[in-house]
N, C-alpha and C positions, 0 to 999 in steps of 0.2 A: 553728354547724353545724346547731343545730335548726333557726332560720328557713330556711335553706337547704333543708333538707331539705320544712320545709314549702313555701315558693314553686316547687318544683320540683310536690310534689305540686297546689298550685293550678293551674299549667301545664299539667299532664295533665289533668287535669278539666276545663278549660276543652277542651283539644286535643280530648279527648273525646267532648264536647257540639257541638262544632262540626261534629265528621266527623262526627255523629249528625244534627244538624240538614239538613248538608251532603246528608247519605243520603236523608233526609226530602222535602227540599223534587224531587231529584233524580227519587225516585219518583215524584211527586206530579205532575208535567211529565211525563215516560214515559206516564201516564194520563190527559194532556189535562187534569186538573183544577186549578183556581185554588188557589195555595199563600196562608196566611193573612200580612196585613201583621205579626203579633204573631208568626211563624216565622222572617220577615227581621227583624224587629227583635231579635230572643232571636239571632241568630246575628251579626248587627254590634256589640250588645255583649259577645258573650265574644269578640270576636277577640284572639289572644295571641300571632300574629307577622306577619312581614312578607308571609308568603305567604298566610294568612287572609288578609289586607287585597284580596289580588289576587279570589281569591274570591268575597267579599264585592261588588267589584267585578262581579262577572258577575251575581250574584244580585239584586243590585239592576238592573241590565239587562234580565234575565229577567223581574222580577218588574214593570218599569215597561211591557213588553209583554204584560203577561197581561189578563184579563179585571180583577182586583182592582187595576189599578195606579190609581185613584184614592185608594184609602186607605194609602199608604204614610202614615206618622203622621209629625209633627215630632220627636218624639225621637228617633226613628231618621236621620234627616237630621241632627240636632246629633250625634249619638251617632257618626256614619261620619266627623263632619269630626274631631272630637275623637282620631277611634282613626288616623285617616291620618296626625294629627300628632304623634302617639304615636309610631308605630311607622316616623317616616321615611318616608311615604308622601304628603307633600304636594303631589306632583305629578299623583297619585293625585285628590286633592281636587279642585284645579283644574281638573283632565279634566273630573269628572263635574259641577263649578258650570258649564263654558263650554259644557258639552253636556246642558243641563240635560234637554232635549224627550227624549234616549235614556235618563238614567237619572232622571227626576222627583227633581234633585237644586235643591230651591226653600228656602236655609235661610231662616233669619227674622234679625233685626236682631243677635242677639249672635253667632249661629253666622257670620255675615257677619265680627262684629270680630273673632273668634278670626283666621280667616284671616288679614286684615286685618294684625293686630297682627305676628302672627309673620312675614309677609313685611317687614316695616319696622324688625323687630330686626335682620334679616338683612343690611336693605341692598338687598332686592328689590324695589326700587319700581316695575320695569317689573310685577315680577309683581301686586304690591299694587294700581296703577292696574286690571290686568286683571280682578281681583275689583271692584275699586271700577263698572269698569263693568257690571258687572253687578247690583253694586245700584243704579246707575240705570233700567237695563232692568226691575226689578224695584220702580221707586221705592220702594224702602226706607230712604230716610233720614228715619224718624222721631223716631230717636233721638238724642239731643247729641252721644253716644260715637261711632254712627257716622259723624255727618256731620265731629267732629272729625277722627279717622283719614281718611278719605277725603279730606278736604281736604288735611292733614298729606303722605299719601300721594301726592298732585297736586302738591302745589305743591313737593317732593321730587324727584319726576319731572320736573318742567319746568326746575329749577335743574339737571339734566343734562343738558338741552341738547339734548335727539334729534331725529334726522331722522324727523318725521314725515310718512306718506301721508294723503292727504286720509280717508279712512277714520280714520285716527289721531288726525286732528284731528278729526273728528264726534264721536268717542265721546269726548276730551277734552274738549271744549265741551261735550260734551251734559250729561257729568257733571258741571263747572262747576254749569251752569247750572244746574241741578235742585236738588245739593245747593246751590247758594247761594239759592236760592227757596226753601229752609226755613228760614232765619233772618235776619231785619230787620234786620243791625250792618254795621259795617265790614266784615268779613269776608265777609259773604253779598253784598254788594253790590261788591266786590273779585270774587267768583266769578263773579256774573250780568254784570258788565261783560266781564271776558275769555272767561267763555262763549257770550257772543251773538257777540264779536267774532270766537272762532273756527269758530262756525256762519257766522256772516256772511261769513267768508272760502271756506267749501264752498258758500254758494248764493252765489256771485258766480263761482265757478270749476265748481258742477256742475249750478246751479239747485235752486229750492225740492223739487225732489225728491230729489235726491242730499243732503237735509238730513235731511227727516222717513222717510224708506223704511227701516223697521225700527230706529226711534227711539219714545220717548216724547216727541215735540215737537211745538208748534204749528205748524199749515201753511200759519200766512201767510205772506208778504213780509214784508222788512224786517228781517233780525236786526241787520247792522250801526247800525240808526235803534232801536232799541230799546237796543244800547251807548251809543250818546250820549244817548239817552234818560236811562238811571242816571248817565251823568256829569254831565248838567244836573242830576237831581234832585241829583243831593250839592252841586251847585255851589250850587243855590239856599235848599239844608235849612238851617232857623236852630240843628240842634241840633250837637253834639259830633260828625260824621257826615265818614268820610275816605274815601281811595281808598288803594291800594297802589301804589306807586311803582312798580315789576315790572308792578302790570295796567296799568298806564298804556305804559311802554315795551313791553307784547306788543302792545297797541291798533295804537299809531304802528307796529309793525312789520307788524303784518298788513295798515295801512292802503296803505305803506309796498311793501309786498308785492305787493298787489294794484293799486297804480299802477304799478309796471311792466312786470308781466306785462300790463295793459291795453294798456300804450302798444306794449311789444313785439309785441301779437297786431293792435293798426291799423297798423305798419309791415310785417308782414309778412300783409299784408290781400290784399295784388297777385299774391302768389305762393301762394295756396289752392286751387289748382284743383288739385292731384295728394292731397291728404287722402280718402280715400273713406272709412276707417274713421272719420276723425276727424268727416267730414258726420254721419255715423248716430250717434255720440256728441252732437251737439249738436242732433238733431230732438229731444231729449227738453230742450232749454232752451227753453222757449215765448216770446212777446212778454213777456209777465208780466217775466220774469227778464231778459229784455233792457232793459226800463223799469227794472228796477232798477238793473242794471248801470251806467245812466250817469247813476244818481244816485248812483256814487264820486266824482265830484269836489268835490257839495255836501256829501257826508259828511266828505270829507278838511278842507275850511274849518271845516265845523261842529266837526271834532275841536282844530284849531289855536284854535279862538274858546274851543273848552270849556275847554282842558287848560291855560291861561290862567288860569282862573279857578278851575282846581282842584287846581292844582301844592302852592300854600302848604297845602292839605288832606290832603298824602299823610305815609302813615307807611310806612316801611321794612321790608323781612325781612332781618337780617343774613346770618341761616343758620336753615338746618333746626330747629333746637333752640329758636330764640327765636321762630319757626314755631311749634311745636308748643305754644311757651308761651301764646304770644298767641293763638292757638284755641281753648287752655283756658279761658283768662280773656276771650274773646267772648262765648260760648257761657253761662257764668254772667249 
């Protein structure tokens, strides 16, 4: 009864200090003047229910439009994701990660895996992918912990099977790709194959710009030639060096994919003349991307010649769990 008595008193005092801070910064705005980063940070750590959170939410809004919103500090960015998932507000979180530019919500590598983590207890891998792209928007997989979750979380995701829009598949690849360009093993080289392949599959369908336009990615040609690229390199590495059996069958699918939507678009080549929206969708595909385009058939041989030679090198994912084993024990 004692403790009780005390956690309620802690409750008030917190409640307290918040409607105080709340009053504070309130004021401070009424008079045009810049509220201190260390007044938003003092009131995201005492939050002590669910409707603070909402609050705390505006303040931070506020505060990323004022003249001070450069120094919002990192603790306080750890500290808002920590208290959303506290208090049942992590839909709360993810607003303010996918809308980082309205509320300067930039965490750093661990506040990434908390998210991270808790959507992949849950079962939310659509949501967990959606933090995941954003720590590629943010390249931030410096860390083992991140890149293993993010991977865990991908490769999660794609064992359900969704219907992806070409946008969907950008930011899949993209994040492939990036997180697998930090680490040299099987795994990384497993990511960077089905990431170029499914970048290679949006500049074949929107052109090299419907790749790199509001990506962290290289704006040459060629993603699909850079897949078979890593597949040759594994074919020919004299070390220990495999592919994933799953990237190999997404490769052949996307390959698989894009020959016949080709073939489909030179049969019905004769009857193009009523498209006008579709004309103005494709002034933005240059010769560049039409050069590339019809080198899918040499890609598709070059894949049948590789996958050949690199079938006896693949290892399996049975499930999710021997997934997440095998990423632990990459990464070491």
């Amino acid at each position: 009864k004692f403790q009780k008595l005390v956690l309620n008193a802690e409750h008030n005092s917190l409640f307290f200090l918040t409607a105080v801070l709340a009053t504070t910064m309130d004021r401070t705005y009424d008079k045009n003047l810049p509220v201190s980063s260390l007044t938003v940070s003092r009131f995201v750590d005492n939050i002590s229910s669910r409707e603070e959170v909402d609050q705390a939410e505006y303040y931070l809004y506020k505060f990323r439009h004022s003249p001070n919103c450069w120094y919002l500090r990192d603790w306080t960015i750890h500290s808002w994701i920590r208290q959303c998932l506290k208090y049942g507000a992590r839909e709360k979180a993810l607003h303010t990660v996918k809308n980082k530019i309205q509320y300067g919500i930039f965490p750093d590598d661990f506040t990434f895996n908390l998210l991270i983590d808790s959507y992949i207890k849950d079962g939310d891998f659509t949501s967990a992918c959606s933090v995941v792209e954003e720590v590629m928007l943010q390249e931030a997989f410096d860390l083992p912990s991140t890149r293993i979750l993010s991977l865990h979380a991908l490769a999660s995701y794609r064992a359900m099977r969704p219907q992806l829009t070409v946008s969907g598949e950008r930011a899949l690849g993209a994040s492939l790709l990036i997180c697998g360009l930090r680490q040299d093993n099987n795994v990384g080289l497993s990511a960077q194959l089905l990431g170029n392949a499914l970048l290679g599959k949006v500049e074949m369908l929107k052109g090299i710009h419907g790749v790199f336009k509001g990506m962290p990615l290289f704006w040459g040609h060629g993603y699909l030639d850079r897949a078979l690229a890593v597949m040759e390199r594994v074919a020919t590495a004299s070390g220990d060096v495999k592919l994933s059996k799953d990237t190999l069958d997404g490769m052949n699918d996307v390959l698989q994919e894009l020959s016949s939507s080709s073939d489909s678009d030179s049969s019905g080549a004769e009857s193009a003349g009523e498209g006008g929206e579709e004309e103005k969708e494709e002034d933005t595909i240059d010769e560049d991307d039409h050069a590339e385009q019809a080198k899918l058939p040499h890609y598709v041989s070059r894949f049948k010649v590789g996958v050949c030679c690199v079938n006896h090198l693949c290892f399996y994912f049975v499930d999710t769990g021997l997934t997440f084993f095998f990423l632990v024990r990459a990464s070491r």
